[in-house]
DRENPA-3360 file (N, C-alpha, C; in nm, 2 decimals, always signed):
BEGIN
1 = XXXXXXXX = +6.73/+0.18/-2.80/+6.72/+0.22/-2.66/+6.64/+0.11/-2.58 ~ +6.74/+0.08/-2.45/+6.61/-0.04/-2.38/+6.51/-0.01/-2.30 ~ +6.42/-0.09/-2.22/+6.30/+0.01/-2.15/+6.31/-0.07/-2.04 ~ +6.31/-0.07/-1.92/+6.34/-0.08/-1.77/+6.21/-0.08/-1.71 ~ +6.18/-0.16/-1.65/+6.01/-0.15/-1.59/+6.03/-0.18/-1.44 ~ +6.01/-0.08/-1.36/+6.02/-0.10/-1.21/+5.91/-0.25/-1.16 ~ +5.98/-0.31/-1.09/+5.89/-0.46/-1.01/+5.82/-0.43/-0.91 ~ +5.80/-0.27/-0.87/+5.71/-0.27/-0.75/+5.63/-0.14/-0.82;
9 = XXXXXXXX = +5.63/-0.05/-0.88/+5.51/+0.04/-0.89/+5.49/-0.01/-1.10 ~ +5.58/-0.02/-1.18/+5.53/-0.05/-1.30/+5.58/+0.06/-1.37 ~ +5.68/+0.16/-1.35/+5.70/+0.25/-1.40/+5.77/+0.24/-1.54 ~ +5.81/+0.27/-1.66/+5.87/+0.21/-1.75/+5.99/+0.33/-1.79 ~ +6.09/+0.33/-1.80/+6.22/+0.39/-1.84/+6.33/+0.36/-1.94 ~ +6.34/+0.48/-2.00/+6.41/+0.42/-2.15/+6.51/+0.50/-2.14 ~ +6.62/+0.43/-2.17/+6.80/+0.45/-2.14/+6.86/+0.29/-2.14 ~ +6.96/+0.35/-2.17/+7.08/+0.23/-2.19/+7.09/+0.12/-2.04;
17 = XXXXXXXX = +7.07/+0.25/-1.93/+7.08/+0.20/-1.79/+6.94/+0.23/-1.70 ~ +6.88/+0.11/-1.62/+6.78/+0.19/-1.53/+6.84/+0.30/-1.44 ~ +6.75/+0.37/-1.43/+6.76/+0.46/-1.35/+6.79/+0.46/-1.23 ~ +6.90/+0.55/-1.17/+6.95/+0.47/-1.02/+6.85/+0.44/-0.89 ~ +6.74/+0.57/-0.91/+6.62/+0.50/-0.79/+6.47/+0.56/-0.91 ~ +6.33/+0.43/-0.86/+6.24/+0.51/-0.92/+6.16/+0.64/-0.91 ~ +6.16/+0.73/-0.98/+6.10/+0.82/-0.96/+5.97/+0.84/-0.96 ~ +5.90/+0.72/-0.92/+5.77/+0.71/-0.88/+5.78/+0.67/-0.75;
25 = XXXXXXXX = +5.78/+0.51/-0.69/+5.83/+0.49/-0.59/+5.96/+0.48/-0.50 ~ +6.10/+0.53/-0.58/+6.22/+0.57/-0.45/+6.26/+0.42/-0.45 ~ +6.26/+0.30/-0.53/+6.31/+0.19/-0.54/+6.45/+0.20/-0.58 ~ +6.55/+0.13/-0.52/+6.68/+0.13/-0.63/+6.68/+0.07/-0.76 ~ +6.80/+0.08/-0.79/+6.79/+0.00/-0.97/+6.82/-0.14/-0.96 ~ +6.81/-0.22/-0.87/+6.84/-0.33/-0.87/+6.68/-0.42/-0.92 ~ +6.57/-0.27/-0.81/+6.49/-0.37/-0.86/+6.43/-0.39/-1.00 ~ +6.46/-0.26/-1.10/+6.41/-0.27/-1.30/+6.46/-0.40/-1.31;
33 = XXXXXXXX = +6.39/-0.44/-1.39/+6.39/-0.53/-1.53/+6.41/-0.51/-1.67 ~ +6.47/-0.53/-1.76/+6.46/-0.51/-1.88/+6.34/-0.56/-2.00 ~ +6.28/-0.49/-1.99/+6.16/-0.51/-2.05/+6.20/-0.55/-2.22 ~ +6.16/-0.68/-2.20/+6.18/-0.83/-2.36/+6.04/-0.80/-2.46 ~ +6.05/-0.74/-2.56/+5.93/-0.76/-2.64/+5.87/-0.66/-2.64 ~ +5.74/-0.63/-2.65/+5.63/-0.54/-2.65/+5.55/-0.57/-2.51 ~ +5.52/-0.50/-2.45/+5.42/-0.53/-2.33/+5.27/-0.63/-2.36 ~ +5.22/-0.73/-2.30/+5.14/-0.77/-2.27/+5.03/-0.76/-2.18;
41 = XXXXXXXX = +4.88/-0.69/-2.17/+4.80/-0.70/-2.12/+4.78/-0.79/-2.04 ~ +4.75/-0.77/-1.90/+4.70/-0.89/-1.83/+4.55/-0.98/-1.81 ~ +4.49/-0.84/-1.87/+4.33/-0.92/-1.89/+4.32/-0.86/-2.02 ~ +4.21/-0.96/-2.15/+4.17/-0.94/-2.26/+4.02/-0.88/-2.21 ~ +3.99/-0.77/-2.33/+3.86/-0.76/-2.29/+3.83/-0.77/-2.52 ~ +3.76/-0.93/-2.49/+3.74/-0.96/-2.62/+3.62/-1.04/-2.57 ~ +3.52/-1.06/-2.72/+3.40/-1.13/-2.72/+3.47/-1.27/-2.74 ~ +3.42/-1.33/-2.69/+3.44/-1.47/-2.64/+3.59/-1.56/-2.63;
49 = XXXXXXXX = +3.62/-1.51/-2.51/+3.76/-1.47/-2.43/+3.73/-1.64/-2.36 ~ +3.65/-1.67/-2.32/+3.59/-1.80/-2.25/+3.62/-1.90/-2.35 ~ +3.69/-1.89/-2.46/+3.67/-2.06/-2.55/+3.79/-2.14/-2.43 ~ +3.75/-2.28/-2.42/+3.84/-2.41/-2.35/+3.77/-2.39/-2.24 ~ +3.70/-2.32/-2.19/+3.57/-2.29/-2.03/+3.54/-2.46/-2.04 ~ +3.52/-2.52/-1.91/+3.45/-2.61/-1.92/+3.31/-2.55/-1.91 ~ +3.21/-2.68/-1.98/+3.09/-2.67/-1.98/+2.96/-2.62/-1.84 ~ +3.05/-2.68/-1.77/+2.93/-2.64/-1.64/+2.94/-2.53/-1.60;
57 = XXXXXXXX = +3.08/-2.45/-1.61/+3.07/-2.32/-1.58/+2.98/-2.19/-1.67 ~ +2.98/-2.26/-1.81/+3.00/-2.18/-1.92/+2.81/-2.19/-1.88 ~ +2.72/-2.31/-1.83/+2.58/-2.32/-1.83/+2.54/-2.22/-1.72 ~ +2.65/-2.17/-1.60/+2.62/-2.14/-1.45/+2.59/-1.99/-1.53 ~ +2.72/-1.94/-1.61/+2.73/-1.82/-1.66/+2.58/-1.75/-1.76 ~ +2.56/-1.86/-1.82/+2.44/-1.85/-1.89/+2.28/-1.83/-1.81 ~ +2.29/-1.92/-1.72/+2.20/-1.86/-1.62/+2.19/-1.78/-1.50 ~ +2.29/-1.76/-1.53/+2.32/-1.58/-1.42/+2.29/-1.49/-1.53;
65 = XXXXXXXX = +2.33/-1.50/-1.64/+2.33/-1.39/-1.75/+2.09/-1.37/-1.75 ~ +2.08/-1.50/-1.81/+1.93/-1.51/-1.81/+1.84/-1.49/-1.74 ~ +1.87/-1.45/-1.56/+1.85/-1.46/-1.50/+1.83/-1.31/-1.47 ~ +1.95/-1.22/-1.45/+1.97/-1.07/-1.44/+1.83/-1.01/-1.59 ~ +1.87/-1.08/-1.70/+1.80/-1.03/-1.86/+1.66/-1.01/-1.79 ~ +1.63/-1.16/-1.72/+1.48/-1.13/-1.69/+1.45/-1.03/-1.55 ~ +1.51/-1.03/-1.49/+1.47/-0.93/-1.36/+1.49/-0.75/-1.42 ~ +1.57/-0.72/-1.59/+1.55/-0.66/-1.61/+1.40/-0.63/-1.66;
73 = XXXXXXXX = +1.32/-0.69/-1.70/+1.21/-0.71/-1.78/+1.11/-0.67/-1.67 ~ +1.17/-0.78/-1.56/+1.03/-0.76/-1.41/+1.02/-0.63/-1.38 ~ +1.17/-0.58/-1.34/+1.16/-0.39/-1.30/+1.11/-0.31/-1.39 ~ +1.14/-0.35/-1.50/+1.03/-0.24/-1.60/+0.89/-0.22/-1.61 ~ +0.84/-0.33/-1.59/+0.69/-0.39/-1.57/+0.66/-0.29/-1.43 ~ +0.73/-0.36/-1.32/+0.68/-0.29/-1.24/+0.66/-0.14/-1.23 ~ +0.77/-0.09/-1.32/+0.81/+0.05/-1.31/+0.66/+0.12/-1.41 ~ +0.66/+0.05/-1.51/+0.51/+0.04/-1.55/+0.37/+0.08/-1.48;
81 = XXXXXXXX = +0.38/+0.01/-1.43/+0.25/-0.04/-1.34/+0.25/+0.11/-1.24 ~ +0.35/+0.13/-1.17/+0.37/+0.23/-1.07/+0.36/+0.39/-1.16 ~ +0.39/+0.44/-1.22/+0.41/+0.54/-1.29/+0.19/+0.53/-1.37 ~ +0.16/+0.44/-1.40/+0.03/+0.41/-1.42/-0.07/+0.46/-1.35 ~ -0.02/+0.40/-1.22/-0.14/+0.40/-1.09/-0.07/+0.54/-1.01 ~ +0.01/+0.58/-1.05/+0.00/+0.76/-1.01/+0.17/+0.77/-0.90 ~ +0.23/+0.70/-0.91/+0.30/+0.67/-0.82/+0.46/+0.69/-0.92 ~ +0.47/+0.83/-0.94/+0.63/+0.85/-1.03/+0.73/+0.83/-0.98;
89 = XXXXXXXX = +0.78/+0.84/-0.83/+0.90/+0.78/-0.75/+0.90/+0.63/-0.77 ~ +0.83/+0.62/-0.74/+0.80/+0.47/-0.71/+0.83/+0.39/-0.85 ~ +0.81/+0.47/-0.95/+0.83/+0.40/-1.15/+1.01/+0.44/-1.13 ~ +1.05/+0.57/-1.10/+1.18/+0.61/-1.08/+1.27/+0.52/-1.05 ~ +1.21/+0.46/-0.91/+1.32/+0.38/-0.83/+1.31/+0.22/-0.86 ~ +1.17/+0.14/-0.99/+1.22/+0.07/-1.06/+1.27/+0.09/-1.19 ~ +1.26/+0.20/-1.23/+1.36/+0.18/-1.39/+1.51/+0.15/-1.34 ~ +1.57/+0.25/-1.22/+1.71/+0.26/-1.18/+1.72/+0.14/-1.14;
97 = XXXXXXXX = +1.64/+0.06/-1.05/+1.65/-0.13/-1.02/+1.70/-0.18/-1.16 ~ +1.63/-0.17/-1.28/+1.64/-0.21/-1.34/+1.77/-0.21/-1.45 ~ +1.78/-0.06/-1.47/+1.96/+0.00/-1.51/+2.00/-0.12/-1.44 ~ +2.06/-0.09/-1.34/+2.13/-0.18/-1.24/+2.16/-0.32/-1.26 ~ +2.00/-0.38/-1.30/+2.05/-0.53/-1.35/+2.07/-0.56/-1.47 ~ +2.07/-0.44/-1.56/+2.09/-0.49/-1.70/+2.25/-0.45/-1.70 ~ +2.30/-0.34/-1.58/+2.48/-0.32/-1.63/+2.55/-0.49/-1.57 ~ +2.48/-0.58/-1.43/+2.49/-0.68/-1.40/+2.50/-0.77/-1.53;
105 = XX = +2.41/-0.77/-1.62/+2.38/-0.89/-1.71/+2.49/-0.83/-1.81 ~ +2.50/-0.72/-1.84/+2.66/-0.68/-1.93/+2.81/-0.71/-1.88;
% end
């Protein structure tokens, strides 16, 4: 059985023939494709997806990454310090600072 992939919403349909309009978007059948192979993902989400990066990028990346790591470290301190000196909102709204730049450095 072949599988038919609409070119404007992505719908996929399996039959001998595409379907005369899509039943997602109301396209006719002119516009399916016959879908060759197995589907391929458009983005990889794999640990070290970056090999062939040139170098200068791969250094910018590294100090954005080092950069976020440490401002996570600063908000905790501060969140420290505040929560210390009697002040628990104030420790609250840096730990969440802090969340925040550690989901940035992920």
């Amino acid at each position: 059985m072949k599988k038919w992939v609409c070119t404007v919403c992505g719908y996929v349909h399996e039959g001998e023939q595409p379907p005369e309009k899509c039943p997602t978007c109301g396209v006719p059948a002119e516009k399916f494709k016959e879908m060759a192979g197995e589907r391929e993902w458009a983005a990889e989400h794999v640990v070290g997806v970056a090999q062939g990066v040139s170098e200068d990028i791969l250094a910018d990346l590294r100090a954005n990454f080092e950069g976020e790591c440490s401002e996570v470290g600063m908000y905790l301190a501060m969140a420290r310090v505040a929560h210390r000196e009697g002040y628990p909102e104030i420790g609250l709204y840096w730990e969440k600072a802090a969340y925040e730049e550690a989901e940035h450095a992920a």
